[in-house]
N, C-alpha and C positions, 0 to 999 in steps of 0.2 A: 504494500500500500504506500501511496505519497502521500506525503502529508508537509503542510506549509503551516509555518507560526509567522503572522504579522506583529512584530514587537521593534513598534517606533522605536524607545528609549535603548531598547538592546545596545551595547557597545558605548554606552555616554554614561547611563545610571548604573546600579547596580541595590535597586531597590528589591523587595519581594519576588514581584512578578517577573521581575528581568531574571535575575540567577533561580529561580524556580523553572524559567522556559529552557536553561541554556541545560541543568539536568534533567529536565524530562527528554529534551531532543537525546542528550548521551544515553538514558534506558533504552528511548523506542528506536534507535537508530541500528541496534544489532539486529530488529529485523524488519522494520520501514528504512523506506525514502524520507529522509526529514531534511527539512530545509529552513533555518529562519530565515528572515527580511528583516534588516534593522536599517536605520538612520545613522547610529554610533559608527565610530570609526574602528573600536576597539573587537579583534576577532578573537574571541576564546575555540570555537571548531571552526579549524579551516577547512574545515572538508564540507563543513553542512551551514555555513552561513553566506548570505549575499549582503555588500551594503550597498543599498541607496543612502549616499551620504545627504544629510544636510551641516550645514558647516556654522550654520548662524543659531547661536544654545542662546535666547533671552533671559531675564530672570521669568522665575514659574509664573504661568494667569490664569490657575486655576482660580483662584477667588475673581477674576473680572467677573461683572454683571455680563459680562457679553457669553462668558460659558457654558451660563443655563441654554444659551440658544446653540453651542457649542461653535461660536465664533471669535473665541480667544483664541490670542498667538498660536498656543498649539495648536487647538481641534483643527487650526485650517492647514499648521503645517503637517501634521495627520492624514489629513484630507489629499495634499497634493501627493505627499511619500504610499498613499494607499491607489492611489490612481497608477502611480508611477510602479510598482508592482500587478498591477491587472496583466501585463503583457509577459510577465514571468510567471506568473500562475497557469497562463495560457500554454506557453511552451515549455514548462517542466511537467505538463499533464497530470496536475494535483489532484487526486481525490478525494482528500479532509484538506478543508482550511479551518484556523482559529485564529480571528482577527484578537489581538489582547489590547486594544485602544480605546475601543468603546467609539461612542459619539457617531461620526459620519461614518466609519471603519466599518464598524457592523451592517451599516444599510446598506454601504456599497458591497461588502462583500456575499452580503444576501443575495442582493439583486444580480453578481456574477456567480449566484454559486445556483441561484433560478434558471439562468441562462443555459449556464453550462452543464448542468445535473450533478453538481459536484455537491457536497457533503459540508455544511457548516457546526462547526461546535464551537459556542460561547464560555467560557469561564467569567467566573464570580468576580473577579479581581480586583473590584469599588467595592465591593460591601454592601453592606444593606441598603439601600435607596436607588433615588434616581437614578441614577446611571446602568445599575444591572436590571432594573426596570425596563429602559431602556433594550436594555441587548433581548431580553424577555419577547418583548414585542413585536422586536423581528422575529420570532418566529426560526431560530435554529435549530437544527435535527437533534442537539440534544443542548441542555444548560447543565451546565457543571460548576456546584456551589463550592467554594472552598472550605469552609466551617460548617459546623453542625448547625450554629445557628443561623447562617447564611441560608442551609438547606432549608430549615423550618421555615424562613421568613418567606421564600422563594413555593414553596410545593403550592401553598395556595392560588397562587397568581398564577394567571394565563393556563389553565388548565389544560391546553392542546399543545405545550409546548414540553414534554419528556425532560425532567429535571434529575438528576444523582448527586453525589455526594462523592468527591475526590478532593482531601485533602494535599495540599502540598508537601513536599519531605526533606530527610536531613540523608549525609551518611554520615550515619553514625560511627561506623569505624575509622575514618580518615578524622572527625574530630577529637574522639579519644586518643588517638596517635599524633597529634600535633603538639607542642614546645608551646607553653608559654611563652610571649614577647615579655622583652624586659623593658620596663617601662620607669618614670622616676616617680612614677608617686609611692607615695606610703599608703602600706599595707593595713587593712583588710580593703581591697575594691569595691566600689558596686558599678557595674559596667550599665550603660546605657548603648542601644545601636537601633537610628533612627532619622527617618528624611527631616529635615529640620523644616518641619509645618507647623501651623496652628495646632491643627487636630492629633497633635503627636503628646504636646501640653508638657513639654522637655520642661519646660518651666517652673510645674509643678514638683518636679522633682528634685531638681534645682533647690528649690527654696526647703522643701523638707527637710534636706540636706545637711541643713546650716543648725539643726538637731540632731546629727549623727556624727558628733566630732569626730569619733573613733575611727572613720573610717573616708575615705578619698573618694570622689565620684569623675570616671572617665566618661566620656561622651564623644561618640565616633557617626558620623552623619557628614548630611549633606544638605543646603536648602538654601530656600531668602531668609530666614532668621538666623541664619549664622552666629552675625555681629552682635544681635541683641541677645545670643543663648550664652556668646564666650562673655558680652559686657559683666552679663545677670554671673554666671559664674565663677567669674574673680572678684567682684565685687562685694559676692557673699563667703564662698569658701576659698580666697584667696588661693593656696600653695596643695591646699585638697581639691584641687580641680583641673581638669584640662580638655580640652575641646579637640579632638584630631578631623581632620576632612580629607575626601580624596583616599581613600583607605580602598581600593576594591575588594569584593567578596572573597577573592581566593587570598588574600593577605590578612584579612578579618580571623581567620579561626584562631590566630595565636591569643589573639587578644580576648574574647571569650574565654582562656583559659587561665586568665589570671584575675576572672570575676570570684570572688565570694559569694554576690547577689547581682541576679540582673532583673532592672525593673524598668519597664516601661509605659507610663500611665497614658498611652494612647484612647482616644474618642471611643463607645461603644460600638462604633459604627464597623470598626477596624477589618477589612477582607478574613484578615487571616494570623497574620505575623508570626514567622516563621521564624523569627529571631528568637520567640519563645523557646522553639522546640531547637535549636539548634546553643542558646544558653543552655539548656537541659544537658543537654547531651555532651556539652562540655563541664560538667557536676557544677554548674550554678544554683543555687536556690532562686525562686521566684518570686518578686513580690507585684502585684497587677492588680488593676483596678477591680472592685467587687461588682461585676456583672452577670450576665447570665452566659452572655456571649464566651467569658473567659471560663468560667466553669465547664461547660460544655468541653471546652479545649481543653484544659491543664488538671482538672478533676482535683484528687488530693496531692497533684505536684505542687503544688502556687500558696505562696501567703496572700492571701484578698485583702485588698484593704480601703477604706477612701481616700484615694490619689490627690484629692481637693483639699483635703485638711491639712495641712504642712504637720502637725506634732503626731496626727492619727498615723501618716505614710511612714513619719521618723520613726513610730515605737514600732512598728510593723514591720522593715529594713532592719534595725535591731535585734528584732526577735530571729530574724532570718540570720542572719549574721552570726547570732550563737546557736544553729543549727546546721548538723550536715545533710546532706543529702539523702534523702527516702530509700531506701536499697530498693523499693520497688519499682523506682521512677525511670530506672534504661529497658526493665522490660516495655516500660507504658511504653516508652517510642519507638520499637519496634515496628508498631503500627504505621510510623511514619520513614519508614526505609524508604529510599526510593526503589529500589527493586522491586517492593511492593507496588507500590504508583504507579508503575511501567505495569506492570500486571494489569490493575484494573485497569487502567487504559486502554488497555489491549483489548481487553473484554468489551470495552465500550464502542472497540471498532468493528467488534462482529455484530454489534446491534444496530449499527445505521443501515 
């Protein structure tokens, strides 16, 4: 079978969905045709990646008012980089495409995939709302929710449209065999790893922080809030803190491994965050926001807590902090091998 990933950001970011798309292409490649499409200039498989470069990266517009109508900077540079591969999906004779953009991405590739009787599968990759609403609506041969609560929110809606449940994954053995980075903060860590958005609430954590003397808070990301996360950061825990950027995924796992606790008070809304399961897997404890959404995910891995109260987050990082790790908690993820993922996957391709 061929099969094609449209992933703008591929090769520029290396958020969730970006290193999520580049190991699912490594499972299903030992026996598809897999091919991504990115915009990035950066190649991790020479063998199965094409770029359509663009060369001009603005800062993010996802908050422009013009996005709702999906006419911000991106959605249109989206829009041309999706048009601009129509003619390579024609002559490498795809038979699964999965647009992972959203917005105009999805309709166009609908409408080529009507045309030409090829096969469309949507992933969850926004989260709860509008945007996988969106993708919903077209109308793909299947939707695939990344979280459990993702699924739930999703099985009611549009009931003519075949929805599953495929989580994203770690490997778990290439993380336990990775070397801590040597880093100069003072020890016990608590690691953060996170696009620097609003809806990520870096902030929150940040400020709790300045209740957890005992220990240093690292933070590794990427965004428009940069300036004001590193301001906020030295301004409160001075010489316990440090801000790293530009860090790609496959440079990422040493540092994971010199967490004590990794916490991330991201929006309810969150796809998925893989970051969770891949602190796990490098013997982090977890401290996360008390939702339903995280439950679902992290079960009795995770300290819950409220992310918004600065001394609630402090004593709950704390309690983390003089605890080790669950001996149950590398079976839980198990579940999230990618070997596995590749499996269902597979399975999802003899149902279309």
């Amino acid at each position: 079978m061929r099969i094609a990933f449209l992933s703008f950001y591929s090769g520029e970011f290396d958020r969730g969905v970006e290193v999520a798309t580049e190991a699912l292409v490594q499972e299903l490649s030992s026996q598809h045709k897999v091919k991504i499409f990115q915009a990035g200039k950066r190649i991790t498989h020479q063998n199965n990646t094409e770029v359509i470069a663009n060369d001009d990266w603005p800062q993010d517009s996802t908050h422009s008012w013009l996005r709702f109508f999906y006419l911000d900077t991106y959605s249109r540079k989206i829009l041309r980089f999706t048009f601009r591969c129509l003619p390579r999906l024609v002559s490498g004779k795809f038979d699964v495409v999965l647009p992972l953009n959203g917005g105009w991405q999805t309709l166009i590739i609908r409408l080529f995939c009507l045309v030409t009787y090829k096969k469309l599968i949507a992933q969850g990759n926004a989260g709860i709302g509008r945007d996988d609403l969106w993708q919903m609506l077209m109308w793909p041969d299947y939707f695939v929710a990344i979280s459990p609560q993702g699924f739930d929110w999703a099985k009611p809606k549009f009931p003519w449209v075949r929805k599953t449940f495929i989580p994203h994954g770690v490997y778990l053995e290439r993380i336990a065999k990775t070397k801590p980075a040597k880093i100069s903060l003072a020890k016990p860590i608590v690691l953060c790893v996170a696009a620097f958005s609003p809806y990520k609430h870096i902030d929150h954590l940040i400020n709790a922080m300045q209740f957890v003397p005992e220990a240093s808070l690292l933070v590794i990301g990427r965004g428009p809030l940069e300036t004001k996360l590193r301001e906020l950061g030295n301004k409160v825990l001075g010489n316990r803190f440090l801000l790293l950027t530009n860090i790609h995924h496959d440079e990422l796992l040493p540092y994971y491994r010199v967490a004590k606790v990794f916490s991330l008070p991201s929006a309810s809304s969150e796809a998925f965050g893989i970051v969770y399961i891949e602190a796990l897997a490098a013997g982090a404890n977890l401290v996360v926001p008390d939702d339903p959404g995280r439950h679902q995910l992290l079960g009795s891995a995770a300290w819950y807590t409220d992310t918004t109260n600065p001394k609630t987050y402090a004593k709950t990082i704390q309690d983390a902090l003089r605890e080790t790790q669950n001996s149950g908690t590398q079976n839980q993820l198990r579940q999230y091998q990618w070997e596995n993922i590749g499996k269902q996957y597979n399975v999802l391709f003899t149902k279309l």
